[in-house]
C-alpha positions as semicolon CSV with decimal commas, in nm:
position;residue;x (nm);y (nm);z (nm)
1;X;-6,707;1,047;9,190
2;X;-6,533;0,784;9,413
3;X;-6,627;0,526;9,183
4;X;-6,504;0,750;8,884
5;X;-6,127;0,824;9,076
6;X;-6,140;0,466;9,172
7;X;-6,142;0,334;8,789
8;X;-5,875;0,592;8,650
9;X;-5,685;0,493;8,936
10;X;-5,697;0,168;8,880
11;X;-5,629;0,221;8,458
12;X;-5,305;0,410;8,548
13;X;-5,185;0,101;8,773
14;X;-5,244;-0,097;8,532
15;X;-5,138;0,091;8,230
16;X;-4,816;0,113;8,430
17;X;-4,769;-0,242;8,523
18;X;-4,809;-0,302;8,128
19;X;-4,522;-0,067;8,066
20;X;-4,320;-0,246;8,348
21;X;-4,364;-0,568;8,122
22;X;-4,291;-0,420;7,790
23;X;-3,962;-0,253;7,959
24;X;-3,668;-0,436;7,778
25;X;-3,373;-0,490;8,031
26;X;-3,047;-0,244;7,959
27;X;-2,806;-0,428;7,816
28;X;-2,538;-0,199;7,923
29;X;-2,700;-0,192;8,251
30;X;-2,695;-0,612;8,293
31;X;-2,316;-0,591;8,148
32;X;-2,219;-0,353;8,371
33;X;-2,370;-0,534;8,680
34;X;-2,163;-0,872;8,547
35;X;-1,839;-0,671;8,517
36;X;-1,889;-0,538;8,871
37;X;-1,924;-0,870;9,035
38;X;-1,617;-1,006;8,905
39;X;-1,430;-0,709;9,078
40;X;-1,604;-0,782;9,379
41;X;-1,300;-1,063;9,423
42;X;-1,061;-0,776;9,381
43;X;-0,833;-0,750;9,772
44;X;-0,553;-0,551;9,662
45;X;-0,667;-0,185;9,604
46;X;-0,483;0,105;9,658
47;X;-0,590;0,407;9,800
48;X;-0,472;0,706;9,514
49;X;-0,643;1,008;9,749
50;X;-0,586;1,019;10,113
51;X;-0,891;1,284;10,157
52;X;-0,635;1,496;10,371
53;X;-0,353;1,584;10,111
54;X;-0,176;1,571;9,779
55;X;0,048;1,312;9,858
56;X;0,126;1,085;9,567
57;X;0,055;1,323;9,313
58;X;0,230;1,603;9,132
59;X;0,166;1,889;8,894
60;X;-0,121;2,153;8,994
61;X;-0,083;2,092;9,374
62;X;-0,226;2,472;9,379
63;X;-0,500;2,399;9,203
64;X;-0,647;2,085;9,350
65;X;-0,697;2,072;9,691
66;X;-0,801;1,847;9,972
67;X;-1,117;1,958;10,143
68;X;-1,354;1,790;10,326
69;X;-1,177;1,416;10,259
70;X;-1,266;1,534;9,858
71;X;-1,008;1,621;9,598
72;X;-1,133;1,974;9,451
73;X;-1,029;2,072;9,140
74;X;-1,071;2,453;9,162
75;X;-1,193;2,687;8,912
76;X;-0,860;2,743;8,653
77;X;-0,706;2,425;8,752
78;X;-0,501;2,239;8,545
79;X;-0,345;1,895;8,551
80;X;-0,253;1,648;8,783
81;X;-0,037;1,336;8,761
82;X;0,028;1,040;8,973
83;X;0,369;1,016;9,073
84;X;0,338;0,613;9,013
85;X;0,307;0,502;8,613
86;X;0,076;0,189;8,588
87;X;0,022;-0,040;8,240
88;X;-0,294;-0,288;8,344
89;X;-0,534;-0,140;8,590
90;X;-0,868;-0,125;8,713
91;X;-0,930;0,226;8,871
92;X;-1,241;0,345;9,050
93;X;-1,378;0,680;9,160
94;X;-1,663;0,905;9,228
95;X;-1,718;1,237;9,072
96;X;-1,928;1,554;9,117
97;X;-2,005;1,760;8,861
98;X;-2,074;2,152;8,802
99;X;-2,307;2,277;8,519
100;X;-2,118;2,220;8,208
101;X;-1,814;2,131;8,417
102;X;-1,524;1,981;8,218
103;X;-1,224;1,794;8,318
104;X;-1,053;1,474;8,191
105;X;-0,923;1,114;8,325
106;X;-0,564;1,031;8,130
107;X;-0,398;0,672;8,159
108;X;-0,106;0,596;8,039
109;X;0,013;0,979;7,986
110;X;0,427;0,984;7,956
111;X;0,573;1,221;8,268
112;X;0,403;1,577;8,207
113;X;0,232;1,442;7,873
114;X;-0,055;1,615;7,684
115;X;-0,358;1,345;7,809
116;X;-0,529;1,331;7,495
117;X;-0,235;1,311;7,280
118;X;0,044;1,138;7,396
119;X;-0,158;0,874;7,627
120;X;-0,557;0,860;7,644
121;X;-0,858;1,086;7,789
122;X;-1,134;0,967;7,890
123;X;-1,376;1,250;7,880
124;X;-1,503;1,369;8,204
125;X;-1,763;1,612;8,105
126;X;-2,161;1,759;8,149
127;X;-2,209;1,712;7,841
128;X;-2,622;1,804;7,911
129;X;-2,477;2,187;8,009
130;X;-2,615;2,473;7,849
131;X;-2,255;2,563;7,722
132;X;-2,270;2,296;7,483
133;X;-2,665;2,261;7,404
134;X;-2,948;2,479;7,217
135;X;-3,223;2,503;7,060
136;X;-3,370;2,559;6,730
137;X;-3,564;2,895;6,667
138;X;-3,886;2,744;6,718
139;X;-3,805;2,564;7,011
140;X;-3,900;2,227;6,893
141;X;-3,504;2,055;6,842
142;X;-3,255;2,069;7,111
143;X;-2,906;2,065;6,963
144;X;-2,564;1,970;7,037
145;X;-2,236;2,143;6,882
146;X;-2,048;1,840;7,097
147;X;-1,919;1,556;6,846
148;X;-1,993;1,236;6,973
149;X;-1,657;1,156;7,107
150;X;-1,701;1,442;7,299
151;X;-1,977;1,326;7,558
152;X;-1,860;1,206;7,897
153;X;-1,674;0,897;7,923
154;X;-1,564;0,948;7,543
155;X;-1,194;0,813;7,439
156;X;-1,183;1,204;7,341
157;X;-1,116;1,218;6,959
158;X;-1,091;0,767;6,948
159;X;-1,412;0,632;7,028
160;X;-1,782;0,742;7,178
161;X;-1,913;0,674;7,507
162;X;-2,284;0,527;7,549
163;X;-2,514;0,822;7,707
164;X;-2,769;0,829;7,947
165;X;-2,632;0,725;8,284
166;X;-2,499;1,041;8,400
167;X;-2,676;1,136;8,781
168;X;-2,793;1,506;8,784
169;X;-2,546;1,747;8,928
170;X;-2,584;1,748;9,281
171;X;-2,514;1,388;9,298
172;X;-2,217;1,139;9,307
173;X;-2,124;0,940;8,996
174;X;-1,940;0,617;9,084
175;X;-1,681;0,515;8,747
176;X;-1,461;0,218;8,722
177;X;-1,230;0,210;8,424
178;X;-1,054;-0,142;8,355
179;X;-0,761;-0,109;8,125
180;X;-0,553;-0,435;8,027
181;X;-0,347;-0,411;7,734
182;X;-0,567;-0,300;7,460
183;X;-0,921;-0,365;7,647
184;X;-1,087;-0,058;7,780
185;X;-1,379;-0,093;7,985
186;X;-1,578;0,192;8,134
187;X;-1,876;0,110;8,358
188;X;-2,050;0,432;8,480
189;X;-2,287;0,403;8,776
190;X;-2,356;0,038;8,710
191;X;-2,361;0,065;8,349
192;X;-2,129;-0,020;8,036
193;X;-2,063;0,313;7,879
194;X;-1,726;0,191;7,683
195;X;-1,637;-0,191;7,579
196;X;-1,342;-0,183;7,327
197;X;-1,013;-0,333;7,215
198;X;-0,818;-0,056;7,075
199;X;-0,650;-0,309;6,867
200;X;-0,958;-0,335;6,667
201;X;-1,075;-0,006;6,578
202;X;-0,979;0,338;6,401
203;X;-1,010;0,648;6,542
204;X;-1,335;0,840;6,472
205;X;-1,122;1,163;6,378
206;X;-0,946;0,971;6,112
207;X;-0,604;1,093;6,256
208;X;-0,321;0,930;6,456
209;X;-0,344;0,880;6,810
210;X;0,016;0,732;6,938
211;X;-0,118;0,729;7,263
212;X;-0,328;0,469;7,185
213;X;-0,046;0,199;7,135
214;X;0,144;0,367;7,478
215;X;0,192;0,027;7,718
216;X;0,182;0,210;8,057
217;X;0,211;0,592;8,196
218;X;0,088;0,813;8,441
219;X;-0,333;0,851;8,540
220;X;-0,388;1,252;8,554
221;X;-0,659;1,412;8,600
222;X;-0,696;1,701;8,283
223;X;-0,867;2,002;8,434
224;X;-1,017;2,266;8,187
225;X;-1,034;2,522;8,425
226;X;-1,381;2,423;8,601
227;X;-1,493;2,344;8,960
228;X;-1,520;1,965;8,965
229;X;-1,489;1,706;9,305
230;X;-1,369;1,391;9,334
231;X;-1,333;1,131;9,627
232;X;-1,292;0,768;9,691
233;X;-1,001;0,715;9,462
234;X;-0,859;0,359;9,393
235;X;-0,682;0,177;9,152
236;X;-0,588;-0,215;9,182
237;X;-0,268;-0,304;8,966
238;X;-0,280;-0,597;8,712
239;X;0,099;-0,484;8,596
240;X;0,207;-0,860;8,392
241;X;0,316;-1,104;8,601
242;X;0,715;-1,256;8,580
243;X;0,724;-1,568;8,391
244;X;0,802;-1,775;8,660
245;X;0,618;-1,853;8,932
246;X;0,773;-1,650;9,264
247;X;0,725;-1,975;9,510
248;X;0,936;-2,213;9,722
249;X;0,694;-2,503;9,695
250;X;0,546;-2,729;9,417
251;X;0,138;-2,673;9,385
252;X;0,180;-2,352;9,654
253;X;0,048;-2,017;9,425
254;X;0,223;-1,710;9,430
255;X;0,111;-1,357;9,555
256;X;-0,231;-1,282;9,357
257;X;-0,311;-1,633;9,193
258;X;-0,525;-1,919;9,255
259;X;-0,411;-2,333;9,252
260;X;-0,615;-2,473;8,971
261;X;-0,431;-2,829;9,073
262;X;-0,418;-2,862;9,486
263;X;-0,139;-3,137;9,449
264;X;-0,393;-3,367;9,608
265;X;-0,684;-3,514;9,426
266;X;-0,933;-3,388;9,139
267;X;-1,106;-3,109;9,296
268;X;-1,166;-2,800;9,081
269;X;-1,180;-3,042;8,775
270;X;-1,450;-3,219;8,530
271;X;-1,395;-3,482;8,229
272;X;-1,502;-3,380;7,911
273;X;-1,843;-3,380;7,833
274;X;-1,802;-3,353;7,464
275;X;-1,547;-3,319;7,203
276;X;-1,699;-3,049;6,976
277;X;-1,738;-2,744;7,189
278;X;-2,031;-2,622;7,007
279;X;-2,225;-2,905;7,106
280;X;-2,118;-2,901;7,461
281;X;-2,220;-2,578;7,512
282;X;-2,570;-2,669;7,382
283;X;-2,587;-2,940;7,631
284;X;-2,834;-2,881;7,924
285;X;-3,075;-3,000;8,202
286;X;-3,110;-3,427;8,215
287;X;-2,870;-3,423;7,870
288;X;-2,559;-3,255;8,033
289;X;-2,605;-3,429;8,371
290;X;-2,618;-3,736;8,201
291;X;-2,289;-3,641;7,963
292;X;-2,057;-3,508;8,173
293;X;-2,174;-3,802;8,484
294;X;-2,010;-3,986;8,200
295;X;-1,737;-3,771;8,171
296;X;-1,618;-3,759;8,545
297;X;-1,610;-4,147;8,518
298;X;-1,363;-4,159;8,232
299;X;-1,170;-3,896;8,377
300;X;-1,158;-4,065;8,726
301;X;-0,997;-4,374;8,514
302;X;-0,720;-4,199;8,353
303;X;-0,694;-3,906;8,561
304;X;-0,493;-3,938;8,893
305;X;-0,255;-3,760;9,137
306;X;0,066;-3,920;9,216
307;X;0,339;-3,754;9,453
308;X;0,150;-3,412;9,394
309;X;0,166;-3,462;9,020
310;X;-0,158;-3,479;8,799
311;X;-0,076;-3,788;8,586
312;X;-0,272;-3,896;8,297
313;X;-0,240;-4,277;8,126
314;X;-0,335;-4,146;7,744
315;X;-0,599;-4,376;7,716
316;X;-0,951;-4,160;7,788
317;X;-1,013;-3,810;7,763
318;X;-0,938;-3,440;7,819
319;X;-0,906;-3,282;8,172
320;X;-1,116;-2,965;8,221
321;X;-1,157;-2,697;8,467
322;X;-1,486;-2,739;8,663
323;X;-1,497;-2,304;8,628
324;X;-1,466;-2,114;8,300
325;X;-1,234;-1,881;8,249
326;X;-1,220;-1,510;8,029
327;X;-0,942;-1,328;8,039
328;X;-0,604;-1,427;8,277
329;X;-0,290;-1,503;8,335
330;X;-0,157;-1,878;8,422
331;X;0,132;-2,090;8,486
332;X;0,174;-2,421;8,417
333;X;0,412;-2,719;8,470
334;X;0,439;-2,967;8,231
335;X;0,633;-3,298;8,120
336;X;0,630;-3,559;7,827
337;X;0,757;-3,855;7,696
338;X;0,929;-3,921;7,426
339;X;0,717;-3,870;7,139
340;X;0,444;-3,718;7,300
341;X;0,161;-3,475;7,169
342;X;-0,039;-3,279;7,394
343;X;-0,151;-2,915;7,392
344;X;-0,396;-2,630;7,650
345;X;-0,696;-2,553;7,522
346;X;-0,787;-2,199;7,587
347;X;-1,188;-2,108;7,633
348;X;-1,251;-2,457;7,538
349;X;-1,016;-2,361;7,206
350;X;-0,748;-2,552;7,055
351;X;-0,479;-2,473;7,145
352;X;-0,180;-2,396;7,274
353;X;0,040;-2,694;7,148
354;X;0,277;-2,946;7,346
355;X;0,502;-3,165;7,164
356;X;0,827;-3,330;7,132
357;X;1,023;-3,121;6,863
358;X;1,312;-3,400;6,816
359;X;1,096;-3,689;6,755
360;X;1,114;-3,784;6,368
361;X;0,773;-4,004;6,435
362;X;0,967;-4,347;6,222
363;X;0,791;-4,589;6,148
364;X;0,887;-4,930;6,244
365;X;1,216;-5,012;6,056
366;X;1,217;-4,672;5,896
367;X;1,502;-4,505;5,846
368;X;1,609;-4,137;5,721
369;X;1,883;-4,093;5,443
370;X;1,875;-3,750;5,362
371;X;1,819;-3,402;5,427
372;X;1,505;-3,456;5,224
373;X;1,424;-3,735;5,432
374;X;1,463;-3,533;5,764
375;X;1,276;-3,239;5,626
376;X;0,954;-3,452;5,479
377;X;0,957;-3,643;5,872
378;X;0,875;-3,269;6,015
379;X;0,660;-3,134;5,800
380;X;0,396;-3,042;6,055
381;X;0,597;-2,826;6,211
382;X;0,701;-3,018;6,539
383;X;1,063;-2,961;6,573
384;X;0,975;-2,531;6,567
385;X;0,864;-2,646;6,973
386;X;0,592;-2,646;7,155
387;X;0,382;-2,333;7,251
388;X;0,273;-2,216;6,897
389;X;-0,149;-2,159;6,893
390;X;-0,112;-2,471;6,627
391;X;-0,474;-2,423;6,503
392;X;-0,451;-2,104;6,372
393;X;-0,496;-2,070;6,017
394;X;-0,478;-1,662;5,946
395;X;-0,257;-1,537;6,259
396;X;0,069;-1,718;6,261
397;X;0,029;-2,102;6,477
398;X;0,406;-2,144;6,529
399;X;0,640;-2,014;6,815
400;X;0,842;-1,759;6,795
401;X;1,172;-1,986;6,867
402;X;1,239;-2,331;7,026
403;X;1,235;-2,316;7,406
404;X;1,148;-2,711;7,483
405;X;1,324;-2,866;7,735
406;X;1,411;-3,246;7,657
407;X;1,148;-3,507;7,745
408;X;1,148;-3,598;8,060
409;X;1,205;-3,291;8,229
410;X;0,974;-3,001;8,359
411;X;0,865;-2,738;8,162
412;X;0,722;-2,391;8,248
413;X;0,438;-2,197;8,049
414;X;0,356;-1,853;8,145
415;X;0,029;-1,785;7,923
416;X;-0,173;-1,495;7,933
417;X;-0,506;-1,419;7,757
418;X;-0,699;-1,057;7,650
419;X;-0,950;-1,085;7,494
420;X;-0,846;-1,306;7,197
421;X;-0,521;-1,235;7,182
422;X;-0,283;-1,470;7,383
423;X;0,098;-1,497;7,469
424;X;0,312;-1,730;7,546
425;X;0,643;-1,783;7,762
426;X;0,773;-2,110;7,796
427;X;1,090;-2,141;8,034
428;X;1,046;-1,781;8,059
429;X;1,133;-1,748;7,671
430;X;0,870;-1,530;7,502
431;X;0,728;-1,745;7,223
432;X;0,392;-1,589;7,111
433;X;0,335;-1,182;7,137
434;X;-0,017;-1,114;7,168
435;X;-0,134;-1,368;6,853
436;X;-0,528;-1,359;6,833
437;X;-0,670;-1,762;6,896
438;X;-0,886;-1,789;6,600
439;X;-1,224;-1,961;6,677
440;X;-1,146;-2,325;6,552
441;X;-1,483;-2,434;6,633
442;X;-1,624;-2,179;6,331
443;X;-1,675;-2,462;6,066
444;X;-1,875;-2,231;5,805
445;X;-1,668;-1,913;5,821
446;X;-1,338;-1,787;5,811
447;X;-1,319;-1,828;6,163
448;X;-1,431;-1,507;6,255
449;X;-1,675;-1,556;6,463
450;X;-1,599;-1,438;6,859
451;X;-1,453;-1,677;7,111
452;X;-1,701;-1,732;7,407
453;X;-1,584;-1,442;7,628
454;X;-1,518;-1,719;7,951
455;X;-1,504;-2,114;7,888
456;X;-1,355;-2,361;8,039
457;X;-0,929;-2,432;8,048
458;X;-0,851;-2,780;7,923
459;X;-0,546;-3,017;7,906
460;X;-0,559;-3,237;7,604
461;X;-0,577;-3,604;7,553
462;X;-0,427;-3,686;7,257
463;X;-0,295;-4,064;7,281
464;X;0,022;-3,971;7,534
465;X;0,087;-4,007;7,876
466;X;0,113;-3,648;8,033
467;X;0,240;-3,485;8,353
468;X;0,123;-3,194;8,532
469;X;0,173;-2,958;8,800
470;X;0,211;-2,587;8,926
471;X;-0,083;-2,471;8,798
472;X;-0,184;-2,136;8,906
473;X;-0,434;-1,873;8,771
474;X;-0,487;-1,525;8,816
475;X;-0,846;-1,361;8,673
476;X;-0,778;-1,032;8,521
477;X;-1,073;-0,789;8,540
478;X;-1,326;-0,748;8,215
């Protein structure tokens, strides 16, 4: 008999250990783990709940309560708002459900909105409750009158939420919801429920949701009449930054970003290990030590700092961040020559262009006679100014008006990046309004193939001697 219990034992360990190995890893559950660890860098959140009162909040102040350091919504409860209105967020919370309990997380709701109509509700709902589940006669099929923009973490009526990761009821759910300009994330207790850019899709009801193109509001909680807790309430504010820089001091950040350029030597940066992208993200192991070694030397010969100004000869090759990059925000001081070409090449993408709009590019001894003379001598576009995502071939690669200063003096661009849409200030003009940054380095397609969702930043060599400084970065949260 031992012998006997000792085998089946045995069987089961090792039928188990075989089921360990066939086990695919979650996907949601590995993306969710990524998008955590970038918050981890996160300093500035603020506390929403205070665990003793209501302070901070308005609307059913009756039927939530403080108890316990939790925020009870009570059976009949209603909604509540924040007093503050916030655009680009990240907020985090825990939440405790009741059997078939159902309540509601708006953003961006207008002052005493309807959440799922005039701003967004993300569903916050036991959807597994007997309320909304049953079975067939037989017994055999368990069925669901919920549609599947219903379930919890649902954009309720927009978009479905991924299932599964709900805890059972007598635990805590942890939920962070990151919400910059049309990117909504949703990571529920570790795991990527919700990954979208509104921009991009349609609602699944096939009607209009203007709440969807709403820029900020109030967060609410929707109650639907049902005991539900909550505690541990947060939200850290990614509101756009000004486009310019609040400091006193050349290469000295402002409040929330990070010096990609220290004003002192090359630290933080890498040369260029290879021109086409593609193939320098295939690089690795002996190959891309041995390419970008090469690299660092050119850049280390035409690379240098001078007076707290990154100064570049023109004569060897682009300057790139040593980190990549997904989405942020940066500012950026720059300065040409006369005659100059340059540009910022987002993700390892070109690019955000730099350029001397009044230089007619003459040949030696040429002249101009005529209006058609001046026109043919800008037909690339020059003289519209720098800033324009000059690659572009579907979404528009020019700026939106001419904000260059003359060569020789400083200019100023305020970018920020989303996903892949980008804009532009330059000397705190706006010049491109969230303009996608098609994927030049798509050869065989129409260029619609994804941008890497982090690369690195890079400032191009293209023949001219450039000038840098004041470069600052902030990550925003994806």
């Amino acid at each position: 008999m031992n012998r006997f219990l000792t085998t089946v034992l045995l069987s089961a360990l090792l039928a188990g250990f075989s089921l360990a190995q066939d086990k695919k890893p979650d996907p949601n559950r590995i993306a969710g783990q990524e998008s955590l660890a970038r918050l981890d860098s996160i300093e500035e959140w603020e506390k929403l709940f205070n665990g003793k009162d209501l302070s901070g909040w308005h609307g059913d102040t009756e039927g939530y309560v403080a108890k316990d350091g939790m925020l009870v919504c009570q059976k009949g409860a209603k909604n509540l708002y924040t007093d503050k209105e916030y655009s680009d967020f990240v907020f985090k919370f825990k939440f405790k459900l009741t059997e078939s309990g159902n309540n509601g997380l708006g953003i961006r709701v207008p002052k005493d909105g309807h959440a799922s109509r005039d701003g967004m509700e993300l569903q916050i709902l036991d959807h597994r409750g007997t309320k909304y589940n049953f079975k067939t006669d037989d017994g055999k099929r368990k069925l669901t009158w919920l549609k599947p923009w219903q379930v919890h973490g649902s954009i309720y009526s927009i978009y479905p939420a991924k299932t599964g990761y709900l805890k059972p009821l007598d635990q805590w759910n942890e939920q962070v919801v990151i919400c910059i300009e049309d990117h909504l994330k949703i990571i529920l207790n570790g795991s990527v429920i919700i990954d979208v850019h509104l921009d991009d899709i349609t609602p699944v009801d096939g009607k209009d949701h203007p709440g969807m193109r709403r820029k900020s509001g109030h967060i609410m909680f929707a109650g639907h009449s049902d005991h539900i807790e909550f505690k541990d309430i947060s939200v850290a504010d990614f509101s756009i930054a000004p486009p310019k820089p609040k400091t006193d001091a050349d290469n000295t950040p402002p409040s929330g970003f990070q010096a990609l350029f220290n004003g002192k030597d090359l630290n933080g940066w890498k040369g260029l290990a290879h021109k086409d992208a593609t193939k320098r993200r295939a690089l690795v192991g002996k190959e891309l030590r041995a390419a970008q070694k090469s690299a660092d030397k050119v850049m280390s010969e035409h690379w240098s700092v001078m007076d707290g100004v990154l100064t570049y000869t023109g004569k060897g090759q682009s300057l790139c961040t040593a980190k990549d990059y997904g989405d942020f925000e940066m500012y950026c001081d720059w300065k040409i020559p006369p005659g100059a070409d340059s540009g910022i090449y987002l993700r390892g993408t070109p690019q955000i262009q730099i350029w001397d709009p009044w230089d007619p590019r003459l040949k030696e001894g040429q002249t101009l006679e005529g209006p058609e003379d001046w026109v043919a001598s800008y037909r690339n576009g020059r003289n519209l100014g720098s800033g324009g995502l000059w690659n572009n071939k579907r979404a528009s690669n020019r700026p939106l008006t001419l904000a260059d200063k003359k060569p020789g003096e400083w200019n100023t661009f305020f970018i920020r990046m989303v996903g892949d849409k980008v804009s532009i200030w330059l000397n705190e003009k706006l010049i491109v309004d969230r303009t996608e940054l098609e994927n030049y380095w798509d050869r065989e397609g129409d260029r619609d193939t994804p941008l890497p969702r982090a690369d690195q930043i890079e400032l191009q060599h293209h023949g001219s001697e450039l000038f840098f400084k004041n470069l600052y970065i902030r990550e925003l949260p994806y």
